[in-house]
MINUSE-802166 format. One record per residue (C-alpha): y, z, x; residue number from 0. Coordinates in nm, 2 decimals. Each point is the difference from the previous one (the first is absolute). Example, Ala and Ser with C-alpha at 12.3 -4.5 7.8 and 13.67 -1.06 7.14 Angstrom:
2
      Y      Z      X seq
  -0.45   0.78   1.23   0
   0.34  -0.07   0.14   1
END
This chain:
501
      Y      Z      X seq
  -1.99   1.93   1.42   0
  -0.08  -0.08   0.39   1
  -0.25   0.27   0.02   2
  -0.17  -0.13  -0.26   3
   0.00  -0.34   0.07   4
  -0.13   0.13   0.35   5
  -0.32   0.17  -0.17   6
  -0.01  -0.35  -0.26   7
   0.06   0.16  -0.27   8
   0.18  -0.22  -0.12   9
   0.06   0.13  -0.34  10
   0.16   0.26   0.09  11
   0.21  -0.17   0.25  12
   0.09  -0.22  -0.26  13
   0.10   0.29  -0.21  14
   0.26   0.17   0.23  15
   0.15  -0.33   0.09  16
   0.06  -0.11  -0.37  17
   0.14   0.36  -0.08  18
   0.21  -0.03   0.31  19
   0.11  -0.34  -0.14  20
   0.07   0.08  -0.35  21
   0.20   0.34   0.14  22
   0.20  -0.19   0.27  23
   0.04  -0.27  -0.36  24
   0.14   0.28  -0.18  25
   0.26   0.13   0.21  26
   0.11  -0.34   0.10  27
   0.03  -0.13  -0.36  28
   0.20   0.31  -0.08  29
   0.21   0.07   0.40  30
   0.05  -0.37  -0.05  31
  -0.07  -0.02   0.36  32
  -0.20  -0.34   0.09  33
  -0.36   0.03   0.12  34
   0.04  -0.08   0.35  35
   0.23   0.24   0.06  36
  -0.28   0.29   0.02  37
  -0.16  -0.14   0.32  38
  -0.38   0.13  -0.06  39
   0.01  -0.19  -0.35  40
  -0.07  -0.34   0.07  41
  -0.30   0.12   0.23  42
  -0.14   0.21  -0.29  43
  -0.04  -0.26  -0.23  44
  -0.12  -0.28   0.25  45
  -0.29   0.27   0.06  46
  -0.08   0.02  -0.35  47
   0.01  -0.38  -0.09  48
  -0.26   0.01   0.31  49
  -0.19   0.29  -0.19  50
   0.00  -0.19  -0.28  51
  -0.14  -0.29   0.15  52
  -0.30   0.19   0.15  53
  -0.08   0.16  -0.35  54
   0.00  -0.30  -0.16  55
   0.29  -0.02  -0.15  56
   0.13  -0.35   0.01  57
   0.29  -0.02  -0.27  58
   0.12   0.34   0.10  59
   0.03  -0.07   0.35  60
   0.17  -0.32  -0.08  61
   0.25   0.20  -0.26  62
   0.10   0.19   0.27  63
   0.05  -0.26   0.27  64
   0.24  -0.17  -0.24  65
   0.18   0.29  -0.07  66
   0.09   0.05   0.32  67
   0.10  -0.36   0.06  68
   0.21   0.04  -0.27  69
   0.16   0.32   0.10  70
   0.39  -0.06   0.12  71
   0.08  -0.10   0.36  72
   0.24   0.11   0.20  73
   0.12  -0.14   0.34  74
  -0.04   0.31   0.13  75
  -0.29   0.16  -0.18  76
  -0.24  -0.28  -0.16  77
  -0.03  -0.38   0.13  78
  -0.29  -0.23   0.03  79
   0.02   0.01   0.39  80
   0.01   0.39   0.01  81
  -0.33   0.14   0.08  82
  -0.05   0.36  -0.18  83
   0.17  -0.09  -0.33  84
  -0.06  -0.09  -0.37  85
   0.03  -0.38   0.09  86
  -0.23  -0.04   0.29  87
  -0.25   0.21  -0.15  88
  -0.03  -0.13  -0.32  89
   0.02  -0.36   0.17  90
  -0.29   0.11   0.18  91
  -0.23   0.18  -0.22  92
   0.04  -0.22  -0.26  93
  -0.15  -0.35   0.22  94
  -0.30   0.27   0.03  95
  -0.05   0.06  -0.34  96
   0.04  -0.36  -0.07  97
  -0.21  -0.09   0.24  98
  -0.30   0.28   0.04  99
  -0.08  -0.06  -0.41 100
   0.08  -0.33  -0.07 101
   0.26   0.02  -0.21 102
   0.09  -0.36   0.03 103
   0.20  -0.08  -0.36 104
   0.21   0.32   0.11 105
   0.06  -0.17   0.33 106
   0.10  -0.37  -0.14 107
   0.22   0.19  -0.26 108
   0.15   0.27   0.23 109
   0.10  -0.33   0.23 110
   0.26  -0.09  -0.21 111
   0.17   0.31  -0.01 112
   0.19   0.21   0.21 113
  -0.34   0.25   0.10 114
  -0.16  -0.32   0.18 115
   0.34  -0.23   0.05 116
   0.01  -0.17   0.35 117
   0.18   0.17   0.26 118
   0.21  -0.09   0.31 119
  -0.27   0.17   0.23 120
  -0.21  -0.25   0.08 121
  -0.30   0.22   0.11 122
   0.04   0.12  -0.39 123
   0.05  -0.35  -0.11 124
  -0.36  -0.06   0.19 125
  -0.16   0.28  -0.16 126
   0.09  -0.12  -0.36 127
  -0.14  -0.31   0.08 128
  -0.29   0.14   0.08 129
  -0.04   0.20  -0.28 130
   0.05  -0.30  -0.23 131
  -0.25  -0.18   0.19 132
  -0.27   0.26  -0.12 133
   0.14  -0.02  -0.34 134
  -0.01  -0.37  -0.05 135
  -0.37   0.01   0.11 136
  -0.08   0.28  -0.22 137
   0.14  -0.21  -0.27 138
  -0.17  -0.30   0.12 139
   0.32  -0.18   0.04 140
  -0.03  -0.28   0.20 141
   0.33  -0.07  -0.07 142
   0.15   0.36   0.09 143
  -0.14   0.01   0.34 144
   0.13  -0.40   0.03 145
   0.35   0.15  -0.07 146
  -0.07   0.27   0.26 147
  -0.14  -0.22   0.27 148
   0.38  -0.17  -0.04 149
   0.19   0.27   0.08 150
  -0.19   0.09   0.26 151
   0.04  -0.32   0.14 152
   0.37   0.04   0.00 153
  -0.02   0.36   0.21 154
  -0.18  -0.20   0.21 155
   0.21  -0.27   0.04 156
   0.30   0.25   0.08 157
  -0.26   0.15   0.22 158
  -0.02  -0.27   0.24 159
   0.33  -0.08   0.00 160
   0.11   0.38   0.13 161
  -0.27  -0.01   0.26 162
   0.11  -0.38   0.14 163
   0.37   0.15  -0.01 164
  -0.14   0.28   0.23 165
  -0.17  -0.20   0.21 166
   0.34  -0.25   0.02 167
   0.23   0.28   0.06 168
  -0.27   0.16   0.26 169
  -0.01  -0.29   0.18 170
   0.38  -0.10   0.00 171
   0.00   0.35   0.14 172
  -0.21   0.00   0.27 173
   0.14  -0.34   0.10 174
   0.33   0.15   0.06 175
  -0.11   0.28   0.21 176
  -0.18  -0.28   0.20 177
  -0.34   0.19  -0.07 178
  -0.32  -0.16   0.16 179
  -0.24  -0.08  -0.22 180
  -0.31   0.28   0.02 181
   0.35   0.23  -0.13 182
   0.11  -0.24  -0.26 183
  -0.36   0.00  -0.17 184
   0.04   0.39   0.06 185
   0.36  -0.02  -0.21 186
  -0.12  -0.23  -0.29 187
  -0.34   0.21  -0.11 188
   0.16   0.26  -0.03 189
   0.31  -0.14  -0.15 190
  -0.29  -0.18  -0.25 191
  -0.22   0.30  -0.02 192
   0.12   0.14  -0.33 193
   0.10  -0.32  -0.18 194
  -0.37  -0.07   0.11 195
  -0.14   0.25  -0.15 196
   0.15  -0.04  -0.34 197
  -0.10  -0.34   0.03 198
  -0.38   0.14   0.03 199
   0.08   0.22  -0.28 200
   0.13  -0.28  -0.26 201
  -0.32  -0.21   0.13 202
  -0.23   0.28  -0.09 203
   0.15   0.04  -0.36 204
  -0.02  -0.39  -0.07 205
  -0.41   0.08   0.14 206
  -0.09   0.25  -0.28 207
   0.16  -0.23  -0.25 208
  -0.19  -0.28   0.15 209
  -0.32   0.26  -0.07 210
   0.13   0.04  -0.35 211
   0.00  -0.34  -0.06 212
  -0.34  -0.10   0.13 213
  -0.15   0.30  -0.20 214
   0.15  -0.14  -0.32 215
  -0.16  -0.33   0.12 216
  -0.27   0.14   0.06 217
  -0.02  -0.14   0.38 218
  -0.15   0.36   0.08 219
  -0.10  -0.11   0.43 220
   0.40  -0.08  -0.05 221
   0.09   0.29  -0.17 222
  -0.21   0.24   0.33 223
   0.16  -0.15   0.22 224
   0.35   0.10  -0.10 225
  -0.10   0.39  -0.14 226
   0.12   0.10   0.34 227
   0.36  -0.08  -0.13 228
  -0.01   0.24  -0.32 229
   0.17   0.32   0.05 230
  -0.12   0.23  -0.23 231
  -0.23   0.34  -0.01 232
  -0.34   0.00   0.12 233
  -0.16   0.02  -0.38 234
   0.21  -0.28  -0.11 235
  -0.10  -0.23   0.30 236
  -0.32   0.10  -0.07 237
   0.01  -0.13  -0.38 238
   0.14  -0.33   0.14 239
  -0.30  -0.03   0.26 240
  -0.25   0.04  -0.30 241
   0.25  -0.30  -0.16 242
  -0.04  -0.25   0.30 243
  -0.38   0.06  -0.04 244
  -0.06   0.24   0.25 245
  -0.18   0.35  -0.14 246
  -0.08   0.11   0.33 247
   0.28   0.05   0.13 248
   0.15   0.09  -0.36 249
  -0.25   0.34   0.05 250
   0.10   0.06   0.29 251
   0.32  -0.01  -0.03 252
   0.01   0.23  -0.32 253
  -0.24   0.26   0.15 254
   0.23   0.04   0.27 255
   0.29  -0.01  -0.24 256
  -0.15   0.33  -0.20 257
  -0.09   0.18   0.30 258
   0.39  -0.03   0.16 259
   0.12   0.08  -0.38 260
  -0.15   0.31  -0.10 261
   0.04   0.10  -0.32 262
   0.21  -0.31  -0.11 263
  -0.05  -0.20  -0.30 264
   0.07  -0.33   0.11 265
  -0.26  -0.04   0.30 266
  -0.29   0.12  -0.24 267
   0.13  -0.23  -0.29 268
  -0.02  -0.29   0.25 269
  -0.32   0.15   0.14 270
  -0.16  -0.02  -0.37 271
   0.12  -0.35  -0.10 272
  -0.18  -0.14   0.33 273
  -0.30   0.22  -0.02 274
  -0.04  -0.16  -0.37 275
   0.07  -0.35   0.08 276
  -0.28   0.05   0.25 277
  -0.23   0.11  -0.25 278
  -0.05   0.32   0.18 279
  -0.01   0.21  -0.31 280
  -0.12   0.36   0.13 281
   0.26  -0.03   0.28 282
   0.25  -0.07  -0.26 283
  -0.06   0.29  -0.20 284
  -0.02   0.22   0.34 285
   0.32  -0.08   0.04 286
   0.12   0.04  -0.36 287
  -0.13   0.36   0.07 288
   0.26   0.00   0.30 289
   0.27  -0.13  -0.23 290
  -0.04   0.23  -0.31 291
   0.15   0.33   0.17 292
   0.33  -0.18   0.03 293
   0.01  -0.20  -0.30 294
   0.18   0.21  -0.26 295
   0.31  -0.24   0.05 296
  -0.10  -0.37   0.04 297
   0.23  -0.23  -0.17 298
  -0.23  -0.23  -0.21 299
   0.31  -0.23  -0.01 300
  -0.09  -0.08   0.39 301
  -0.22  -0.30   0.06 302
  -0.17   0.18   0.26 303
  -0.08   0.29  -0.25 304
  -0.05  -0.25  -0.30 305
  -0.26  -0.20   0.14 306
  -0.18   0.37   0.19 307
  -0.01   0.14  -0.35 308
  -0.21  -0.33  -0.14 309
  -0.23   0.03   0.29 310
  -0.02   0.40  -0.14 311
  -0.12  -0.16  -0.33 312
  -0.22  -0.26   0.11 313
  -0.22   0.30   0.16 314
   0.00   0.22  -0.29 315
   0.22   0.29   0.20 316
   0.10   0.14  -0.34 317
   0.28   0.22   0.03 318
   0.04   0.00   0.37 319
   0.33   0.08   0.10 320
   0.16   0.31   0.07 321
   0.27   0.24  -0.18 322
   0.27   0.16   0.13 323
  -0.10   0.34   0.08 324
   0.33   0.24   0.18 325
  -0.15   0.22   0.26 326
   0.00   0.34  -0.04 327
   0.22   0.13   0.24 328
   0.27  -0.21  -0.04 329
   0.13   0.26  -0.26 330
   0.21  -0.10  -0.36 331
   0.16  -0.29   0.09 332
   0.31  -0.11  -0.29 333
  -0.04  -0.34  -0.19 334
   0.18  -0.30   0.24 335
   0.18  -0.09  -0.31 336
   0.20   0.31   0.00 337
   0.15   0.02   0.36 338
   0.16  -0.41  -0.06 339
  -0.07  -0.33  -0.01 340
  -0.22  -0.19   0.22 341
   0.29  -0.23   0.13 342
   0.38   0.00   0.03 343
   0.23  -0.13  -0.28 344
   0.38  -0.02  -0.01 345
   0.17   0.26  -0.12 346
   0.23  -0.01  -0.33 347
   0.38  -0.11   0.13 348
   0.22   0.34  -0.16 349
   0.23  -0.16  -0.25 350
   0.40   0.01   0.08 351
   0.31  -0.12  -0.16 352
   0.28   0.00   0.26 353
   0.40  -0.10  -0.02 354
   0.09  -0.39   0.18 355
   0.33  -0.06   0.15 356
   0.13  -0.24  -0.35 357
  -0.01   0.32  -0.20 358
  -0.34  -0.12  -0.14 359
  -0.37   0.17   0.07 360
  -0.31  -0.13   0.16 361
  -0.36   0.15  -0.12 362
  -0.32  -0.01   0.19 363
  -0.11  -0.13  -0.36 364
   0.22  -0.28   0.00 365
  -0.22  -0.18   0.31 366
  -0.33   0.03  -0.26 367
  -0.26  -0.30   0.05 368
   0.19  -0.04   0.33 369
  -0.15   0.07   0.37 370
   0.33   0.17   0.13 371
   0.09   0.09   0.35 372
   0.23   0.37   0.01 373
   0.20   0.09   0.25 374
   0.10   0.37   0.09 375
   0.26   0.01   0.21 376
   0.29   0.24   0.14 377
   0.35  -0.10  -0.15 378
   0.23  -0.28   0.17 379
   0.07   0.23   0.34 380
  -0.37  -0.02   0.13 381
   0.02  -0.27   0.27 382
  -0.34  -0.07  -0.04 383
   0.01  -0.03  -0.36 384
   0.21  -0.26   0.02 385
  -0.19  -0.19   0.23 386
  -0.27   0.05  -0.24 387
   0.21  -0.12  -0.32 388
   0.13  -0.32   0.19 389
  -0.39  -0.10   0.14 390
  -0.11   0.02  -0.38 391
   0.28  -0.16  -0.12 392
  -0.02  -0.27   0.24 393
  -0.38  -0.04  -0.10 394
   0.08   0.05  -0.39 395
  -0.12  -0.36  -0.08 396
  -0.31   0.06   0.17 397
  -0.05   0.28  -0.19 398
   0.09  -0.18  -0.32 399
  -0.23  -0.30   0.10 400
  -0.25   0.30   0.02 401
   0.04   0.12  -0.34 402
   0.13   0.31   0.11 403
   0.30   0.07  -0.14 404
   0.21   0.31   0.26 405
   0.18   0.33  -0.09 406
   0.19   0.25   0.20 407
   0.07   0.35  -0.08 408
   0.31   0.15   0.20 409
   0.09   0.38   0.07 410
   0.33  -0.13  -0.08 411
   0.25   0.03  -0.28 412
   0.02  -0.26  -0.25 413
   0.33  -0.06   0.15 414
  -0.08  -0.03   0.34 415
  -0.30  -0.26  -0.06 416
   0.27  -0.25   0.03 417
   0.05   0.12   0.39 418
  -0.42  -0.10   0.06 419
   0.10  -0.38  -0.16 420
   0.34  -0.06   0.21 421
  -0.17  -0.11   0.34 422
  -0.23  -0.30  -0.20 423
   0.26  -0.09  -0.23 424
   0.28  -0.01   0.23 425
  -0.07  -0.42   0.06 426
   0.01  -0.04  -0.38 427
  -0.36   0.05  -0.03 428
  -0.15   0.18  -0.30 429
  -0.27   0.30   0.06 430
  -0.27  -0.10  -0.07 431
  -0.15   0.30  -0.21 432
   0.12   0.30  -0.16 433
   0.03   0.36   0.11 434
   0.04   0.30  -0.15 435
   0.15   0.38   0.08 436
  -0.19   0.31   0.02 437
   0.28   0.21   0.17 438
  -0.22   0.31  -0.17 439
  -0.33  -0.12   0.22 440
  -0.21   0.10  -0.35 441
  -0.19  -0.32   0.07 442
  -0.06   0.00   0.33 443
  -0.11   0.34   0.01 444
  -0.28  -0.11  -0.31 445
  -0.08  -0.30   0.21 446
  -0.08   0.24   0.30 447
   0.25  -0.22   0.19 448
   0.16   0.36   0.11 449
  -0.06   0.27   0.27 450
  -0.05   0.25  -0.15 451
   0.02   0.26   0.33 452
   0.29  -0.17   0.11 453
   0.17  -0.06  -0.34 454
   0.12  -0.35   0.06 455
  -0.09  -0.32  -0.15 456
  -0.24  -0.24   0.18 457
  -0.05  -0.42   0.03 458
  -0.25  -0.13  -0.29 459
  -0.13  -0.33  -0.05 460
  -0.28  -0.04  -0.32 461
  -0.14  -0.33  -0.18 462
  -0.10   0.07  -0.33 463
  -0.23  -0.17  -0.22 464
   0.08  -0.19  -0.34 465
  -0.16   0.27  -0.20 466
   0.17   0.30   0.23 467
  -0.16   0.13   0.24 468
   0.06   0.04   0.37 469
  -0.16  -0.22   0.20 470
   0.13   0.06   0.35 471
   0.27   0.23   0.18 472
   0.12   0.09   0.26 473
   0.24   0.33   0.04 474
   0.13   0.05   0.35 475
   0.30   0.11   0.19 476
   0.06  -0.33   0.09 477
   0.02  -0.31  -0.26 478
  -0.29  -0.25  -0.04 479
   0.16  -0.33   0.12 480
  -0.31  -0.27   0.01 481
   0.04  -0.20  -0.31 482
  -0.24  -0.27   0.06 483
  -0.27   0.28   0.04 484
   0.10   0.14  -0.29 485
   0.02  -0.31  -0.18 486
  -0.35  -0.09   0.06 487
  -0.16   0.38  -0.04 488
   0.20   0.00  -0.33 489
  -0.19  -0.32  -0.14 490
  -0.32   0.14   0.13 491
   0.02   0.30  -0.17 492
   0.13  -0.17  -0.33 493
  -0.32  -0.21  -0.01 494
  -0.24   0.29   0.06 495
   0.15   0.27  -0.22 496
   0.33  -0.09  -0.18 497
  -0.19  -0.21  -0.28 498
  -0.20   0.24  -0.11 499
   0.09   0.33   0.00 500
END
């Protein structure tokens, strides 16, 4: 796949990284092992989605960024502030695809769900902003971008106050050290310097909506003198230039544009839509001539594509674009669909029926419609198992508040359950959820919560879905013990996958 993308052939590039994907799909549906466990995987399919996006492929590319935001996360393996995993790729590539072809009703939608929720970061929190920004105005939502211009206003408002704090506690500072005062300047810039520069950045974004605005207004000498403040790629910059009245510079820029993006859809695509709306017709149909080699996969859903393929009809072009035509030497390639699916799903959750300590029986079955949270863990004289029953116990109502409702599965005897329930309930207090014996280790071992070089059991932790499947795990030597991570992963999860599967 790199070799290709590195002679653009992006075709095949796209080829190997899909098959690599559906492979890596495959095994991990079936190992039940979780994505970013195999560390080259995330990579893989970031590359692709980026493939995608220079074939055209809009609704593809964004397929596959959501499917690796919705991939499990792991402290270890998969968060949002880990660079090289499902999360931060997907987070990534899928503001690009958003952004590059205009998919603005995805965006708006996507913003109210867990793909394009706010996040702590603020530096991410920006970025959505900005993205939103773009949408609104593509929408011509004079009220979207009004909304957007607030919350700015509010990251700038917490802006100044952490760069006057700086400045107070730089100052207090080089009073006590009795500085002069060339050194106290010296101490408060660069005490301010970064709180400074975020300022700046904030104060840009609130420019390009500004822009956005006076566009929609149609206050164009407005709108120029704020373009500076749009961060985008040079093609799309160069659409809003021919926007704010400006076709000069709108040629320009998209010339340049085609010449840096070789054998890329979306410069030419640009490049045609200005050409036209300059009524340079020949020129435009030169550079439908560049486009048509590399057209085989356009997504007419894309606005960009949509309103290219009306220019295409206004000239008469006829069948124009290209077919998909495998090179020779790339010998007999399978069909995708036969190596796995595009994308990860949860595996099925193996069915057990297992003995409780009141002579009764628990089934995985009996939890159906239910998100459940289930607990592997190594009979009452693990230490550490203890400490994991009692920190799940003590946050069972969180868990309940949750709608999760918690299971434990022992290595113990039916009879010796009791010993796991004497340290809680020694105060009078009843445990808060049931567990149950598997002294033989059947289930552990079909839950691939046991070594199976070493021949011992191992910790497992797994939220399942309503409808069964498994959602998250984690097997380990050592027992997962964060419950508020696991709480809010858990209801992630349920949203993206448990309702309908």
């Amino acid at each position: 796949g790199h070799i290709y993308s590195k002679l653009k052939r992006w075709e095949d590039s796209a080829f190997a990284q899909e098959a690599s994907a559906r492979t890596d799909h495959q095994y991990m549906i079936t190992r039940r092992v979780l994505p970013d466990r195999i560390h080259n995987y995330a990579h893989n399919n970031e590359w692709l989605c980026r493939n995608w996006m220079t074939l055209g492929r809009a609704h593809d590319a964004l397929g596959m960024a959501q499917s690796l935001l919705a991939n499990p996360r792991h402290p270890k393996l998969n968060t949002l502030s880990r660079g090289g995993r499902s999360a931060s790729y997907g987070r990534s590539r899928m503001f690009e695809v958003l952004r590059r072809f205009e998919l603005w009703d995805e965006t708006i939608r996507l913003a109210d769900t867990p793909y394009l929720e706010p996040t702590d970061k603020r530096e991410e929190q920006l970025k959505r902003l900005r993205l939103l920004g773009r949408a609104h105005h593509g929408r011509k939502s004079l009220d979207g971008l009004t909304s957007v211009d607030a919350d700015l206003s509010e990251l700038l408002k917490v802006a100044l106050q952490e760069a006057e704090k700086a400045e107070t506690e730089a100052r207090d500072k080089a009073a006590k050290e009795e500085k002069n005062e060339k050194d106290t300047e010296k101490i408060v810039k660069e005490a301010t310097k970064k709180p400074k520069e975020w300022i700046k950045k904030v104060e840009k974004a609130q420019k390009a909506v500004s822009c956005f605005v006076a566009l929609l207004e149609n206050k164009l000498e407005e709108a120029k003198s704020h373009l500076g403040a749009v961060e985008d790629d040079k093609y799309n910059l160069a659409k809003l230039h021919l926007r704010a009245g400006d076709e000069e510079k709108a040629l320009s820029m998209s010339e340049e544009a085609v010449k840096s993006g070789e054998k890329r859809v979306l410069p030419l695509l640009a490049r045609i839509e200005i050409l036209h709306a300059a009524g340079k017709d020949e020129e435009t149909r030169d550079a439908f001539k560049l486009l048509q080699p590399i057209s085989a996969y356009l997504d007419p859903k894309a606005p960009p594509v949509a309103r290219v393929m009306e220019i295409a009809r206004e000239l008469d072009l006829g069948e124009w674009q290209a077919k998909p035509t495998p090179q020779d030497e790339t010998g007999t390639r399978p069909p995708l669909d036969s190596l796995g699916p595009v994308s990860w799903a949860p595996p099925e959750a193996r069915n057990f029926t297992l003995p409780d300590d009141t002579g009764g029986s628990i089934s995985r079955g009996d939890y159906e419609g239910k998100p459940v949270v289930l607990i592997f863990y190594l009979g009452h004289g693990c230490l550490h198992c203890a400490e994991q029953l009692e920190k799940f116990a003590g946050n069972a109502s969180l868990f309940k508040e949750a709608g999760f409702e918690v299971l434990a599965i022992s290595t113990d005897s039916e009879s010796d359950l009791i010993k796991s329930r004497e340290k809680w309930e020694k105060d009078g207090k009843s445990f808060p959820f049931p567990l149950v014996a598997d002294p033989a280790l059947s289930v552990f071992r079909e839950w691939s919560a046991y070594d199976d070089f070493e021949k011992e059991p191992l910790h497992g932790t797994f939220v399942i879905s309503p409808s069964g499947k498994v959602l998250w795990q984690d097997i380990s030597s050592d027992p997962f013990m964060d419950c508020d991570f696991l709480i809010k992963e858990g209801q992630r999860l349920v949203q993206l996958h448990g309702q309908d599967l």
